[in-house]
N, C-alpha and C positions, 0 to 999 in steps of 0.2 A: 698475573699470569700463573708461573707454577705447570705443575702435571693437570692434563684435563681428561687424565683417568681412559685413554684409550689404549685398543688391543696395539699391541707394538708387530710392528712390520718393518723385515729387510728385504734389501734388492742390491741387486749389481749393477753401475751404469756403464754401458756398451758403447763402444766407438764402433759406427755403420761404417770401416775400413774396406773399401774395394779391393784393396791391396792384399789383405790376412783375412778372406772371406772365410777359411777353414779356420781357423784360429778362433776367429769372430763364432761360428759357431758352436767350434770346442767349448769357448765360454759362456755361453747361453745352455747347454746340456749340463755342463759343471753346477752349473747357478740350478737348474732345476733339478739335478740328481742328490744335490746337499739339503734341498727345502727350501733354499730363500723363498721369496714372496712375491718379487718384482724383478720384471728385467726394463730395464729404462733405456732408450734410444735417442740420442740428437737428433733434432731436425734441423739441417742444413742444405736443403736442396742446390742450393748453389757453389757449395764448396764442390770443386772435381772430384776430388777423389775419397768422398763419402759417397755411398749406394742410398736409394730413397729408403726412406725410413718405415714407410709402411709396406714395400714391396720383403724388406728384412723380419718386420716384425711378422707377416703371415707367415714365411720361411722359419723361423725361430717356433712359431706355435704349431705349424704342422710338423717339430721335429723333438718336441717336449711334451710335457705329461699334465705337469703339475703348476707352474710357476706364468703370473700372470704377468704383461706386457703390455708397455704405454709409451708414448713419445714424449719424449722427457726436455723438450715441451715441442709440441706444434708449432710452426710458423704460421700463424694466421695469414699473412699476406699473400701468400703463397697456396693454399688451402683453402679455398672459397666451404665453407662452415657446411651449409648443406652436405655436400657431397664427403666434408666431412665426417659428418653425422653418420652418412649410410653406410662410409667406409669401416667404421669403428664397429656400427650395430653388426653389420654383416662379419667382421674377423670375430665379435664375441659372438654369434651365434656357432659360425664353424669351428672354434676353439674350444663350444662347451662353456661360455662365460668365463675366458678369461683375458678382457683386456678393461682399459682404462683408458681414460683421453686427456692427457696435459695439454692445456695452450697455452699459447704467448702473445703477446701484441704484436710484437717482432721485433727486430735488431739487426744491427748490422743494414742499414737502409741503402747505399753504395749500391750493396751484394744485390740484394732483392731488387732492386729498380733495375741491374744490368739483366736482370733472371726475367725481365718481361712487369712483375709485381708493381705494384703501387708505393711511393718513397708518401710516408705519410709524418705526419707532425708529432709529438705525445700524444696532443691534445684530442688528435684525430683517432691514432692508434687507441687512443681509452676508450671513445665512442663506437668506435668497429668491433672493439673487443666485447663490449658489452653486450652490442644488434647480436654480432656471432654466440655468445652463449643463449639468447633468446632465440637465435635458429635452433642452433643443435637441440636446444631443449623442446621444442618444437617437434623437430623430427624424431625425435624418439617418444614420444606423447602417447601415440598409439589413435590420436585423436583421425575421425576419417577425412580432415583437411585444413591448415593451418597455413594464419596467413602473421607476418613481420613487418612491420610498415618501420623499415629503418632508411637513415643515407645510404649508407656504405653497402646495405646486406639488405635482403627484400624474399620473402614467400608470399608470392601472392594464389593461394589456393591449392596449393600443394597437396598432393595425398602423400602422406608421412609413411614409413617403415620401410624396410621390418623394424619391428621392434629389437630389443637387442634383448639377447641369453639370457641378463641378469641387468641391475640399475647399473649403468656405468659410472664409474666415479667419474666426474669433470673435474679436473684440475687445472688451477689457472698459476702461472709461471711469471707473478708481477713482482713489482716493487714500489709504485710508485702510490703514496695515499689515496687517488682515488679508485684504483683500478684494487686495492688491499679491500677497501669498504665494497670492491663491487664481488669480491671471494664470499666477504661474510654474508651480504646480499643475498648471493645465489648460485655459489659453486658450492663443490662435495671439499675442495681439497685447496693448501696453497702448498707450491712446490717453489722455495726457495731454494740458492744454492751457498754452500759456504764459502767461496771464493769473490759474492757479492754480497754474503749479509752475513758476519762475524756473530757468533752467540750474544755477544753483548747489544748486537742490534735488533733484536729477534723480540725484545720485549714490548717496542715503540709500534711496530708491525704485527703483532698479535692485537694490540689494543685498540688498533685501527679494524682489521677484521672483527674483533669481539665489540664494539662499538655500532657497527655495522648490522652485526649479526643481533644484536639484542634489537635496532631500530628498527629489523623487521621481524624479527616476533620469534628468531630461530635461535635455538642454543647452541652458543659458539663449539661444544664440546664433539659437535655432530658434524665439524669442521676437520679434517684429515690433514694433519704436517707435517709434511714430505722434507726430507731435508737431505740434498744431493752432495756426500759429503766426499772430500779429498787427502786423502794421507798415506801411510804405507805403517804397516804391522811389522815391528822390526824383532829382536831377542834382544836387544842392547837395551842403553837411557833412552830416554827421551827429548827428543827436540821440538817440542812444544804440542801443539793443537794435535790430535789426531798421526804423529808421529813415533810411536817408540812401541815397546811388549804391550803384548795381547792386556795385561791389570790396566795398563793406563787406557786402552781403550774401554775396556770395561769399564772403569768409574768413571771417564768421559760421556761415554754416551748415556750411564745410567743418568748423572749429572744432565744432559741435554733434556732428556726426556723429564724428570722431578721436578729442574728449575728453569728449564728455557724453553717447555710445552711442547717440543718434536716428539711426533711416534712413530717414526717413519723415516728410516735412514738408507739412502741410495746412495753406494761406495763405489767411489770412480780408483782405479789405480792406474800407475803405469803401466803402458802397452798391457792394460785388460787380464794383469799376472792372473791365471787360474790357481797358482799357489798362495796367491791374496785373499783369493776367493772363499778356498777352501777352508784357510785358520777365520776370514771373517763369519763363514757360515756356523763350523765346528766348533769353533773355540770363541766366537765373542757375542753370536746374535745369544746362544742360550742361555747365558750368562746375564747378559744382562737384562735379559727377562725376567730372569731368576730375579736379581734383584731388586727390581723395579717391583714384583709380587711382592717380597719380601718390606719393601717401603710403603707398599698401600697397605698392608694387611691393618 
């Protein structure tokens, strides 16, 4: 595993709160006025009191400049893939090229079956997941008519587009070894989070994508890892992982990226602080840039 030598990229992850709708925004114009990279939204159509996540995400790009937006991850179940497709290419075309498409198999199965959706198996959810990234991929083709001959998911002659602004990154939201080998396969990105995969797990799950990715003929390096992380920037010690001064984040995250192969870090805080935002933009993405140049040179 190790560093695979990619351009390093931050973002902010966003609670779709119906409640602190101005809020919510504040921190989406904060996140693009400092330069981050990314703003990442939950998808949880079924919780009440979250707003949909792509009705947010247009809302957020018609009210930014510079900073690109994805769903941090898709509910597939929820999302029939097509319509996904057209919904992604059409917000990157009207943003100028800037968004991205995380998905998931899904979770939380309860929620999603009382929401109308499909309560589906692993084994099921890994099959659906895969038909759906060979729609989406599909529909952004540009080809003049594409057909899917899947269970779950089906085109049969579809005329595909618009095409979308720019190549969208697909990013897939798994964990589970087969759905890992299906990232290295044929996704742009894997977007784990650290409250389900600790740094020290992160080596066993790279090597399943990079195993993947060599069986079909791609270099894992061309592979984008997103890593959705959770903690607070304090001025005191440190209380472990991603908790204490601005230095320990810094050697942390330069550490994640050299030896645990992330280039790509999405910072969730409490209640979405803009003053989290701003030392992680100002004070720790350039930093450890800096150092991470300074370790490949």
């Amino acid at each position: 595993m190790g560093d695979y030598g990619r351009e390093l990229q931050f973002g902010v992850f966003i609670t779709p709160d119906a409640e602190a709708v101005d809020h919510t925004l504040h921190v989406a114009s904060v996140s693009d006025e400092r330069g981050l990279d990314l703003i990442g939204i939950q998808d949880h159509p079924y919780q009440q009191r979250y707003l949909d996540t792509w009705s947010l995400m247009a809302t957020i790009l018609a009210r930014t400049h510079h900073v690109r937006v994805f769903p941090d991850v898709a509910s597939l179940p929820l999302r029939a893939p097509a319509v996904l497709a057209k919904a992604a290419a059409s917000l990157d075309l009207l943003s100028g090229g800037r968004v991205e498409l995380g998905l998931g198999a899904g979770a939380f199965w309860k929620a999603i079956g009382a929401m109308g959706g499909p309560v589906r198996s692993p084994g099921q959810a890994a099959t659906a997941l895969t038909e759906a990234v060979a729609v989406i991929r599909a529909m952004w083709s540009g080809a003049p008519s594409a057909r899917v001959d899947g269970t779950y998911y089906q085109l049969s002659g579809v005329h595909p587009g618009p095409a979308p602004a720019h190549p969208i990154g697909l990013w897939l939201g798994v964990l589970g070894p087969r759905l890992l080998a299906e990232v290295g396969r044929s996704a742009d990105g894997w977007v784990p989070s650290s409250s389900y995969v600790a740094p020290d797990d992160l080596a066993d799950k790279h090597a399943r994508i990079d195993d993947a990715a060599h069986d079909a003929g791609r270099d894992p390096a061309r592979i984008q890892r997103i890593y959705n992380i959770f903690g607070t920037i304090t001025t005191t010690g440190s209380r472990g992982l991603l908790h204490g001064p601005a230095e320990q984040w810094i050697d942390q995250l330069t550490e994640l990226v050299l030896e645990y192969g992330m280039d790509t870090f999405v910072l969730g805080t409490d209640g979405d602080d803009p003053d989290q935002i701003r030392a992680f933009a100002d004070d720790i993405a350039p930093a450890v840039r800096a150092a991470v140049a300074d370790e490949r040179r």
